[in-house]
N, C-alpha and C positions, 0 to 999 in steps of 0.2 A: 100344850096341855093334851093328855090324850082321853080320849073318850071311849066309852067300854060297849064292844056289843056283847049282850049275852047269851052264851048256849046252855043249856041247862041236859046232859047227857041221861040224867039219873033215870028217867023210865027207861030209859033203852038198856041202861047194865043191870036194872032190877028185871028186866023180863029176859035177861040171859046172852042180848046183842054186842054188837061190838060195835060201839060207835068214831073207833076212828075216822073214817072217810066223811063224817059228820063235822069232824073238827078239823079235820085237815082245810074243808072246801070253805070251813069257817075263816079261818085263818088266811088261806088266798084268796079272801071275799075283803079282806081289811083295808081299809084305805090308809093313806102315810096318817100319822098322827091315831091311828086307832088300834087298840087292845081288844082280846078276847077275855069276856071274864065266863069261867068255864065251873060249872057245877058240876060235881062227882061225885060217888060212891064211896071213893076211897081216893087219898093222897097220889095222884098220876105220875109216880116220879118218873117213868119211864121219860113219859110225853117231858116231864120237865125239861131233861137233858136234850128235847128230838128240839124242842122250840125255840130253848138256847144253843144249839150248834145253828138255828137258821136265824139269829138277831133278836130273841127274844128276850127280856127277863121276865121274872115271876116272883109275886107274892105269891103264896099258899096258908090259908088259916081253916083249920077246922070249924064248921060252922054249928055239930049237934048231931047227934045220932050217929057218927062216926060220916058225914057229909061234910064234902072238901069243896069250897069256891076258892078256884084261883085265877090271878089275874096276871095276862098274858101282856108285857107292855115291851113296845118297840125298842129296842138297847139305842142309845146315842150313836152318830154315827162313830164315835173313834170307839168305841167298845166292842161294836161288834166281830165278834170271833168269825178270824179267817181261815181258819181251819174245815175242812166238808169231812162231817163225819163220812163213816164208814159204810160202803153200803153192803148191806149183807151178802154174803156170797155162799151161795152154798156148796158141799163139798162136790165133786163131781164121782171119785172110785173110792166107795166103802168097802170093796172086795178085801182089801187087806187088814182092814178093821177086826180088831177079837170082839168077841163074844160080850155084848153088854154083862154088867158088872152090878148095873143098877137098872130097875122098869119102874117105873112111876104110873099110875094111870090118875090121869089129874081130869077125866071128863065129868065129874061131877063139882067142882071146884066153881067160884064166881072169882072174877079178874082181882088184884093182881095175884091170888093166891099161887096158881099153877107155876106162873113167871117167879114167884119167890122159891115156892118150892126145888125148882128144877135148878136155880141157882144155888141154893144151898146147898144140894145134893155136889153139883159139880165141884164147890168149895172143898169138899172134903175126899175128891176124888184124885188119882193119880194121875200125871201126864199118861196121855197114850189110854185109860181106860174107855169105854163106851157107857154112853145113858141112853134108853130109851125113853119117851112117856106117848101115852096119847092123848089127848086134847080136844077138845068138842068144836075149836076155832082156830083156825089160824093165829099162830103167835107172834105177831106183827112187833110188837112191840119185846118178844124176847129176842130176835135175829139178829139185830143189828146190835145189841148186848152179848150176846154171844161172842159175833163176830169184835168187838171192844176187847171184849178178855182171851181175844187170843184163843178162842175153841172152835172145832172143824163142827159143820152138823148138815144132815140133812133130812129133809122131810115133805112131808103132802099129803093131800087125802089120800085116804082107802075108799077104795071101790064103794060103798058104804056112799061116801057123799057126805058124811056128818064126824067123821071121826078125822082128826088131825094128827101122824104119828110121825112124831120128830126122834132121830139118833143123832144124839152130840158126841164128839172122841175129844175129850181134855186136850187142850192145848196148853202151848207155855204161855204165861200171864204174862198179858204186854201191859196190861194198865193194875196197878194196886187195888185189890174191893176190901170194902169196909165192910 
């Protein structure tokens, strides 16, 4: 039977943080037989997919006011997926990259808006095009999606300190998006 501890994220993404390293340390704090039940903002599908390549599954139900409780429970052991996701890599020579095609500026944006955004955008872009956007946070949770559908990108802060400016160059689709 598992038992739930729980983290409740929602002040940290309502005053604009990023609480991953909050759920992550949650999550390697669980003992065998125990689940994360994780309150949100909004639907985490990202995280969904991050918890199920490491053994997790999940419940997710909307709870009200557009707040997500989902519940992080340990896979049996023949289910769990032996595949290691991907880790992000970023490009190393942009030099031969053309000219973005698309700029986004996603720093007034709350999560996962900027991540949908910048997704869509690519959807509709050509192999070989460039995206820019900039970003108020590290997009932790867009890189390693990136890197899934097969697209080059790189990025960091500006000088600045506060501003996050990522260039993606379309790659060929390794996995189908919906």
């Amino acid at each position: 039977m598992t038992t739930f501890i729980d983290l409740d994220v929602r002040p940290i993404l309502r005053e604009g943080g990023e609480p991953f390293e909050q759920i992550m340390a949650a999550v390697a704090a669980l003992q065998p037989n125990q689940g994360l039940r994780l309150f949100a903002t909004f639907k985490p599908t990202p995280l969904l997919n991050m918890l199920g390549s490491r053994g997790y599954t999940h419940q997710a139900r909307e709870i009200g006011d557009g707040d997500w409780e989902v519940l992080f429970s340990p896979a049996a052991a023949d289910t769990v997926r032996t595949e290691v996701a991907a880790a992000p890599v970023a490009a190393t020579d942009t030099a031969q990259w053309p000219e973005p095609s698309v700029t986004l500026d996603n720093r007034d944006l709350d999560p996962p808006e900027p991540m949908v955004r910048i997704l869509a955008a690519l959807e509709s872009m050509s192999t070989g095009e460039v995206l820019t956007a900039l970003l108020c946070r590290e997009p932790i949770f867009l890189l390693p999606e990136l890197t899934k559908r097969g697209h080059h990108w790189c990025g960091g802060f500006e000088a600045d300190g506060t501003t996050y400016s990522i260039m993606v160059q379309v790659g060929s689709r390794r996995e189908s998006t919906q």
